[in-house]
Structure formats: C-alpha cells, structure tokens
N, C-alpha and C positions, 0 to 999 in steps of 0.2 A: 504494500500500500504506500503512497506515496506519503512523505513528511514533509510537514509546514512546520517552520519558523513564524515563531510567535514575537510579534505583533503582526497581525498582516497586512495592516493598515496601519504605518507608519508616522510618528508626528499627530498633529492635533485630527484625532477622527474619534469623538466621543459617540458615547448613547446607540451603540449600533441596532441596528434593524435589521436582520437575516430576513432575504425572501429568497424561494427557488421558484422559476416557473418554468418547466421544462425543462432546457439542458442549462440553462442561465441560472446564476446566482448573481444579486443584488446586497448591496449594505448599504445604507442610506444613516448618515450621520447630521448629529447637531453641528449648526455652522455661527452660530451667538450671535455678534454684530458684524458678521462677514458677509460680505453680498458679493455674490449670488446666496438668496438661502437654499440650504441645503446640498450638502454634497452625497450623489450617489455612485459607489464605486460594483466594476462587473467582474466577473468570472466566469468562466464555463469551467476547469478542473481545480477550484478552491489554493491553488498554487499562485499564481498570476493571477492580479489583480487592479485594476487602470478606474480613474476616475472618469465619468460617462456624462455624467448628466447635473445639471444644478436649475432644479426644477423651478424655483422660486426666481425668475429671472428679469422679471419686469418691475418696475417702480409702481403698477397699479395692485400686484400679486403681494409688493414687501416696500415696506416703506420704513426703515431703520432709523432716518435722521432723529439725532435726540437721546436717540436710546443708550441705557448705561452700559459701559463693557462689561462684557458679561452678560449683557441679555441679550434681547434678538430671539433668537431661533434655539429652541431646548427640545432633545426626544425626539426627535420625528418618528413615523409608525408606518411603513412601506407593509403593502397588500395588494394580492389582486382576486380579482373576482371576474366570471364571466368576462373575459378579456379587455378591463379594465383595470389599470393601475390606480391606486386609493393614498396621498399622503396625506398622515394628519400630522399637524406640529403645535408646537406653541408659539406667540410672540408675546414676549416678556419685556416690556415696557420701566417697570420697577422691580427688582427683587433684595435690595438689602436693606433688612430691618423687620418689622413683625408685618409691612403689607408687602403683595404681590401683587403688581396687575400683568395679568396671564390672559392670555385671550386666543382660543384654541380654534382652528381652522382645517379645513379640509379645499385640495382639489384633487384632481381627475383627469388621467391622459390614455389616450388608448396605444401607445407605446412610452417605455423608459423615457425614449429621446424625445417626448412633448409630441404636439404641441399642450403645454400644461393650461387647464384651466383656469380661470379666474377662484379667488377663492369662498370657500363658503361658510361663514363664521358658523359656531358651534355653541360655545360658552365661556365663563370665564370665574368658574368654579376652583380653576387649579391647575394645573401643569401634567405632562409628561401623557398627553390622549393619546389612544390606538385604538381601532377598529378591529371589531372582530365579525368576521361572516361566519355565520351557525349553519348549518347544513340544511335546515328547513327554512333557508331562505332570506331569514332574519338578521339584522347589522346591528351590534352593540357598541358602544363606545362608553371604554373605562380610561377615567384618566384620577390622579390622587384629588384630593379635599383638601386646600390650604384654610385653614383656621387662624385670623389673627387674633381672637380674643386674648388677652392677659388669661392665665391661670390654664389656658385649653393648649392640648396636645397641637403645633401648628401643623404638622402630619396629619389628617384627621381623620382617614381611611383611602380607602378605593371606590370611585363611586360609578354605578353601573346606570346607563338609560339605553331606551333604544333609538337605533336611526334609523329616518322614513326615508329612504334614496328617493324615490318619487317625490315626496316636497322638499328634500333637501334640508332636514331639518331634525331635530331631536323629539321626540316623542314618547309619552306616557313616563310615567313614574319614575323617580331615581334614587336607589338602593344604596346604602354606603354597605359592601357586601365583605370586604377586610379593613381589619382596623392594624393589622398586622402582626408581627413577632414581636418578642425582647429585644432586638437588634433596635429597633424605630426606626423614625424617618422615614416612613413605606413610601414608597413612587415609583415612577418606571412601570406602569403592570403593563403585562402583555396576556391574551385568553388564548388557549389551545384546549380543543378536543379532541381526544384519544379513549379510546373504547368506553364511550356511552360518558366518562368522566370530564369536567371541564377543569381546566387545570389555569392556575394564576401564577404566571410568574411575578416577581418584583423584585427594587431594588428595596438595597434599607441599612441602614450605619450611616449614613453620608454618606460624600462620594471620595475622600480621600483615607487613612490608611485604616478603619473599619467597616469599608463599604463592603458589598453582600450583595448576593444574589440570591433570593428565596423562594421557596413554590410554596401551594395551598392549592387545595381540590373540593370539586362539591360535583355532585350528581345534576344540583338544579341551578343552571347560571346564575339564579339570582341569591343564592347561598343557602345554610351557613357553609362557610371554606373549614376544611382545618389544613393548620399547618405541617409539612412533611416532617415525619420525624426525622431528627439529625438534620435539620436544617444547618446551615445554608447548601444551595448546588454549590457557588463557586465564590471563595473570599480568601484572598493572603492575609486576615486578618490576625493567625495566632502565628504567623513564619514572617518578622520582617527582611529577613536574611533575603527571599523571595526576591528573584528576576523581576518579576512583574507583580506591581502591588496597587492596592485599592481595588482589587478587581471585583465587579459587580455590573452591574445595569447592563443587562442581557435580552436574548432575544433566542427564542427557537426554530427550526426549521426540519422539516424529516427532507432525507434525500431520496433518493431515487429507489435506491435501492434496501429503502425502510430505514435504515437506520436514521442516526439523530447529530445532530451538530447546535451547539452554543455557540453565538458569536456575543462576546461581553468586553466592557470597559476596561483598561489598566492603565497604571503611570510604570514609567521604568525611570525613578527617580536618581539624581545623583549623588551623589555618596554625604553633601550637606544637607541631604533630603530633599532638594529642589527639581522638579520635573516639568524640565526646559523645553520640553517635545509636546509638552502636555498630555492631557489623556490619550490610550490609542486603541483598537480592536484588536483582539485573538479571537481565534479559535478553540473549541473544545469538545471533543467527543461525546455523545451523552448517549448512555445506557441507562432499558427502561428494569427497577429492579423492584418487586412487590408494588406493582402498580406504581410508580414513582420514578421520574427522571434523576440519575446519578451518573457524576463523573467517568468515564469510562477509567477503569484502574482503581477504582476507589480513591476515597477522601475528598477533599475540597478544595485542594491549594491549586491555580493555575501552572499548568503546564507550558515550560519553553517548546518543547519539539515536539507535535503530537501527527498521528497517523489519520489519514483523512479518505475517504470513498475513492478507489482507481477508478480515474476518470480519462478520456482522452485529454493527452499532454495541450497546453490552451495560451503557450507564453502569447504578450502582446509585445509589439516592435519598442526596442526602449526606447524612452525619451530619452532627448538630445542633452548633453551638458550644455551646451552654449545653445539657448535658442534667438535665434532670430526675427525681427516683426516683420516677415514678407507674407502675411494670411491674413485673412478679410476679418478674423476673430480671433481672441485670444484661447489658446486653451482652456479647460473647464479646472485644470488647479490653480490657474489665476485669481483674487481673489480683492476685494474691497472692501474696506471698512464702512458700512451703511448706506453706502452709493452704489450704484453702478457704473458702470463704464462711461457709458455718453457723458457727454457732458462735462468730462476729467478726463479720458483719454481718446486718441484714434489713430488709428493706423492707416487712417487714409490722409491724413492732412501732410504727411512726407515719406514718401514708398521708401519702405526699407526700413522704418524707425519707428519706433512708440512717441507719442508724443502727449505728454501733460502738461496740462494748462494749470499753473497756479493758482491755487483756490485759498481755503481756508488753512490757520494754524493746523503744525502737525499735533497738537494737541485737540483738533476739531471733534467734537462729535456729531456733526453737521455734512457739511460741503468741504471733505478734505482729498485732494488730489494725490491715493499713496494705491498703488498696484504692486500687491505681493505674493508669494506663494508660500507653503509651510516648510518649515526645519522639519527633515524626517530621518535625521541621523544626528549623534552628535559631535561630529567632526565632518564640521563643512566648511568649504570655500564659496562668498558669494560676491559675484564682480559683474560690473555691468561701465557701460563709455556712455557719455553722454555730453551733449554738446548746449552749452546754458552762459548766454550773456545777459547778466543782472546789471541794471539799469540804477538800484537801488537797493540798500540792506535789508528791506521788505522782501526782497525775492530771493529764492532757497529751493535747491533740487539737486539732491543725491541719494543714496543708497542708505536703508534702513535695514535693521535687524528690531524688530517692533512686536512687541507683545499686545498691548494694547495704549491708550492716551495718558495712562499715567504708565509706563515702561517702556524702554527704547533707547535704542542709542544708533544716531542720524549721523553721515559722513555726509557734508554738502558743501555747494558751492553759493557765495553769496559776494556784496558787493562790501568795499572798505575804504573807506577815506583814503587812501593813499594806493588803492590798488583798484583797477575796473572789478578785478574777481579773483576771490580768495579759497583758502579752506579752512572749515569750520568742523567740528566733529561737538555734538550735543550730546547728551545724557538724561537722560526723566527717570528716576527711580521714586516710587510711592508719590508719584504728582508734581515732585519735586525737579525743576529744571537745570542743569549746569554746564558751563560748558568745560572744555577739557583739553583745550589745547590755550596755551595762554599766549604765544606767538601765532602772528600770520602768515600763510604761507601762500603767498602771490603768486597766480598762476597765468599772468596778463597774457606770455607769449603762445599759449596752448591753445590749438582751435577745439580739440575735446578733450576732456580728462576721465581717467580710468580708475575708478574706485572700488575697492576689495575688502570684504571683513574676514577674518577668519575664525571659525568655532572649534576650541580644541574644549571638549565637557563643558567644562564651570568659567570657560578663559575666553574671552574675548578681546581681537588687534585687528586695526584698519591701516590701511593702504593706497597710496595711490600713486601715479604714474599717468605720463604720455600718452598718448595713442600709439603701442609698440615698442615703450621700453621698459627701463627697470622697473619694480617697485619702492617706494619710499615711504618709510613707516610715518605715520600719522598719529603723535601719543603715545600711551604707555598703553600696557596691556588693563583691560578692564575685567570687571567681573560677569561673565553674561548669565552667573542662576540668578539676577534679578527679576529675567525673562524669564519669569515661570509662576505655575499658579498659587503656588503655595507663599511668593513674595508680593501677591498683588495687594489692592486694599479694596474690601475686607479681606477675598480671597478672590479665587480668578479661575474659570473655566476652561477654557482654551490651549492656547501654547502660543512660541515664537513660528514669526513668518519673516523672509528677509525678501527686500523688492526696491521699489523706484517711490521718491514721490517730488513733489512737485510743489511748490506755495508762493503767493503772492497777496501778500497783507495787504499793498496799497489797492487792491481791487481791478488792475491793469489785465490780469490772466497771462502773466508771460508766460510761454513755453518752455519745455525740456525739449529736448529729442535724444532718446534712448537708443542708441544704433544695436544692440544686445544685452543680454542677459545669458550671465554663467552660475550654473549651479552645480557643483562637484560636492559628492559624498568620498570623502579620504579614508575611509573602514565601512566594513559591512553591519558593525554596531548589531 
C-alpha cells in the first residue's frame, strides 16, 4: 500500500473537509481573512495533492474588508449530492472576547471548478456549519451554539435543524443534540451514517496543544448521542514529544474500497513552541471496531507515515520555483488579505509583470495592495525583482514575509531626502511597528532591485541585489516564530505567507511591476 507523509497539506491548510466523489478526492480548508475564500485542494491517489479551486471568489460571494485577523472564513463543510457540490462556511466578523458574530452561509456548483453560486445565508447561531444529506432525502445542518452569557458554558452544544433545498432555507425545529465531552469546547461537528447509526464527529480542547477529535452516536439524528468510549479518535494531547501536535478538527470519508480515512488538523511547532506554518492537514487511517470508528493501529496519537488505499499513481506536474506573470490569472495558491485581485493587481497593465497599484497601509484591514502565497516548509528562500520609482516617502513596494497586520517583517523600497529611492526593511511584532535598518541604503542607479528573505526554522535574513548580481545583506538576522499563531494577539489562526505588496499613502496609486517571483523549499521538512 502506498505511504503518505504527514502533513499532506502543507503550511496554513486548517479545518479540513475530506470528500470522495468517485475517483477524486477533495479537502477544502478555512482561509480566515484570505481572499479568495476558501481553498480546495485534489487528488485522485491521496499521495499528490494540488490546490484546484477557491470557490468564494467574487467581492459579491465575500466581502472581508474590516474584518479582524483571524476571522473571515472558519470550517468550511465540502458535500455532494445528486451531482451537486454543497459548501457551507462561516464568516466571522468579531471573534475575541465573550461575542461572536458568525454568520453561516451556503453555495452551490455543479463542478469543483465553479461556476460557484451566489451565497445563501443560513444563520448566525455559531460557527463551524456542515451539511449533512440522510439517505431518505432529507438535509441537516449542525453547526456548535456560541453562548455569551456571563456564568454559561460559551461552547453551548451542537445544534441540529433541517434544510428545505427547494426554499433554500432552514426549517422546523432546532435541537441542541450534544452538549459534548470533559475535553469542552465542542465544534467542528460533522454527521455520518453507517449501518442504520448516525455518528457525530467533533472537535473539542481548543484548537492548540489539547485539541481533540471526538465521536458520539444515536440511532435517531435528533438524539440522545453518547459518547465513544475511550474517546478521543485523534489528539497529541498526552505525547508533547509528538511530530505533529494539536491534532483534532476532523472530517470523515469511506473510500472506495470500504475502508475509512480521517483527514484532521495539526501544528508541527518549533522547538520554542511557535508554529510558523500554522495549522496543517494529515491523514489517518480509521478502522470500524465494536460499532465505532478507531485509529487504524490502535491509540490516539497522530501518525507521521501512514499507509493509504493503492490507488492508480496521480502525481500533478510540479510547480515552478520561479514563476512568472505571463497568464491571464494568477494561480489559485495566490492569495489576499480581504481583497481580491482587481482593483490591486493585473497582469495585463505590463505583459510579462505583476503589477500593484499602491493602496492602503500594510497595516490595512481595508484596501491593502499585498499578493502572497503560504510558507509550507520551514526552510525557505523567497525573492522576487521589481521595478518601483517613488515619487515620495508615502510610496513602498517590496517583499513581505507577513502573518497577519499586527506581524510581519516588509523589505521595501521607498523615497528619502537625499536619495530618489532607498531601502527600508520594517518589523510589526504584537501591533507594534519598527524599523531595523538605521542607515540608508541608496539604490538611485538601479533600474530594478532584487529582494530575498530567507527562513532557516525560528531565523529570519533579507537581501538584496541588482538585476543579476550579488546578494547584499540587508540587517541583522531576525526572529521569524513571531510569525506564528501562538505569538499573535490574543492568538492567531492561520500561518506565515511571503509575496509582493505595494502602498501609497498619498492616494496617487503608484505602481510596482513584479517581473517574478521565487519560491524555493531548501529540505523536505
């Protein structure tokens, strides 16, 4: 049987969603305040796996501006039915402190690749919806119960209603049908039936170093559930020694050939405990044992190398280290903080180049001009040339290594009293701005300049250079587990992403022009 190396989804791919339809396999992850929302990655043999689709893709579908890091897009819930694809998600507007506003939505495509429906609001009861289609026809949507009362559990169960597809709408009665385990914090449910039993998966501990994955069954959907003895399926909770840790927030799938597959959550933190990648998916084998899904192998702790259904061999062509902007579109692991493309960038305004137009502070949670893709190893090189005359100290465009608006650290070029265009290297740790090179270094005679970060674990150094020559260090070496969730404020969902951005304070929209983008993984991590 063939083996997977775990993560199989590398870098920030939280909250997975396993679906099979056919010979295809889908994972469709949370994408916070990243736009496009939602990222779904494919497979045909569970080995190889390529990002396909980012269904949430129009400003009428998702509309982030505003919203806090760390919210946006949580759970999504990938389904199909009668050859229709079904995504539910949340968009989380507020989440730190005792309110949430959660606002749960649903569309609809009759392939992976769109084109995706308009969306259909749901409710705004709580977080973490999925759908489930019952075999006599009928659609259920369970998603958790956030509670802000003082003195009440804010976890407040799992709550069950049904959906009418024909009105597009929630219907009759709604059941709070788990209230959960001793672990707490229940979320994440997903429903499956298996012989005549309905089975509740969920998460529950939180989502970092006691998170949890747990079942619960009931004959009649609308309960009582009990919980599986020997809970949880799948948690690094009592091994911190453990490759892969926090694991929990799962999803089921049977394969072809009957058997079962977990795809769930984990960090693979650094040795100060910081997990720079952010959350990421695995895989897990699951056997059914006394009526009950477990481990294949026995116990609970995730496994690094696990054995997966022989399937025809399915690699996709790998992506390029250096890519180039000569395509009408950016690739789908391209990605933005609460924008979309228009508007910030185009590849048609100079053939051959990316080009963004200066918008708002990189500190924006608005209208900010930054195009990035995720760290999905932790020893990377990322370099990109770009060609940027600043008119004024307002204007700024270079290469980022950015977690989110309060963490980052920016290599740019801007304007200086004494020089048309300089370089600058910024720093934002907990909100907090600074910069880090206390000389300037004038770069008047260069028609573009090449800048490079490099991530060795916990270490990060930037660089830059000519169009074609040396490199020259820029600063001292920095710290990069800032970029990570466990140093955010309060805490942080997500991971780092390194890319291009672009800004202009004075409101003018000067341009960048990106001639490429390199991204090199130095170990197989």
């Amino acid at each position: 049987m063939p083996i997977v190396d775990n993560p199989v989804l590398r870098g920030f791919h939280p909250d997975p969603s396993l679906l099979r339809v056919g010979d295809d396999y889908y994972i469709a992850t949370s994408t916070f305040e990243w736009f496009p929302g939602v990222q779904i990655a494919h497979s045909r043999d569970l080995v190889y796996w390529r990002a396909i689709a980012n269904p949430l893709a129009r400003q009428s579908q998702l509309d982030l501006r505003g919203c806090p890091n760390s919210g946006g897009i949580w759970a999504p819930c990938l389904s199909w039915c009668d050859g229709t694809f079904f995504l539910i998600y949340t968009v989380v507007r507020h989440w730190a402190g005792s309110f949430k506003d959660a606002h749960n939505y649903l569309v609809t495509a009759p392939s992976i690749e769109g084109p995706w429906s308009e969306p259909v609001y749901l409710n705004s009861s709580g977080f973490d919806p999925s759908l489930f289609h019952d075999d006599d026809g009928r659609k259920w949507l369970v998603n958790m119960l956030w509670d802000h009362r003082p003195g009440h559990n804010a976890f407040g169960g799992i709550l069950l209603q049904e959906y009418d597809a024909a009105k597009q709408s929630l219907v009759g009665p709604v059941g709070n049908i788990f209230a959960g385990t001793e672990l707490g914090l229940v979320e994440g449910p997903h429903l499956y039936k298996v012989d005549g039993w309905y089975y509740l998966l969920v998460a529950e501990g939180g989502t970092f170093l006691t998170h949890a994955a747990t079942v619960a069954r009931s004959r009649d959907i609308a309960g009582p559930y009990e919980a599986m003895p020997g809970n949880p399926l799948v948690s690094s909770n009592r091994d911190p020694g453990l490759r892969l840790q926090s694991a929990g927030h799962g999803s089921l799938v049977r394969n072809a050939d009957g058997s079962w597959l977990l795809a769930h959550l984990c960090r693979r933190p650094l040795g100060n405990g910081r997990s720079i990648l952010g959350r990421e998916t695995a895989l897990q084998p699951v056997e059914w044992k006394d009526g009950w899904p477990r481990l294949a192998g026995g116990g609970s702790e995730p496994r690094d190398r696990v054995a997966v259904p022989q399937l025809p061999a399915h690699p996709w062509p790998a992506q390029p280290v250096r890519e180039v902007f000569d395509g009408e579109r950016l690739p789908p692991h391209w990605m933005s903080p609460r924008v979309g493309f228009d508007g910030i960038a185009s590849l048609a305004a100079r053939k051959g180049r990316l080009r963004l137009y200066g918008r708002e502070s990189i500190v924006s949670r608005f209208e900010q001009s930054l195009v990035a893709r995720r760290q999905q190893a932790f020893h990377v090189e990322a370099s990109t040339c770009v060609e940027f005359h600043p008119d004024n100290f307002q204007q700024m465009a270079g290469l980022v290594a950015f977690y989110n608006t309060d963490g980052f650290y920016y290599l740019y070029l801007t304007h200086a009293p004494h020089s048309r265009r300089c370089l600058g290297l910024m720093k934002c740790e907990k909100g907090v701005v600074s910069e880090l090179i206390e000389k300037q270094y004038p770069l008047d005679d260069w028609e573009s300049v090449c800048l490079k970060l490099a991530i060795d674990g916990g270490r990060i150094r930037f660089f830059y250079s000519p169009a074609g020559g040396d490199w020259h260090a820029a600063g001292w070496e920095q710290d990069a587990s800032i970029l990570s969730d466990e140093h955010a404020v309060p805490c942080g969902f997500t991971g780092n992403f390194v890319g291009m951005a672009c800004q202009d304070l004075s409101g003018a929209r000067k341009p960048a022009d990106f001639a490429w983008f390199e991204y090199r993984e130095l170990d197989a991590d």
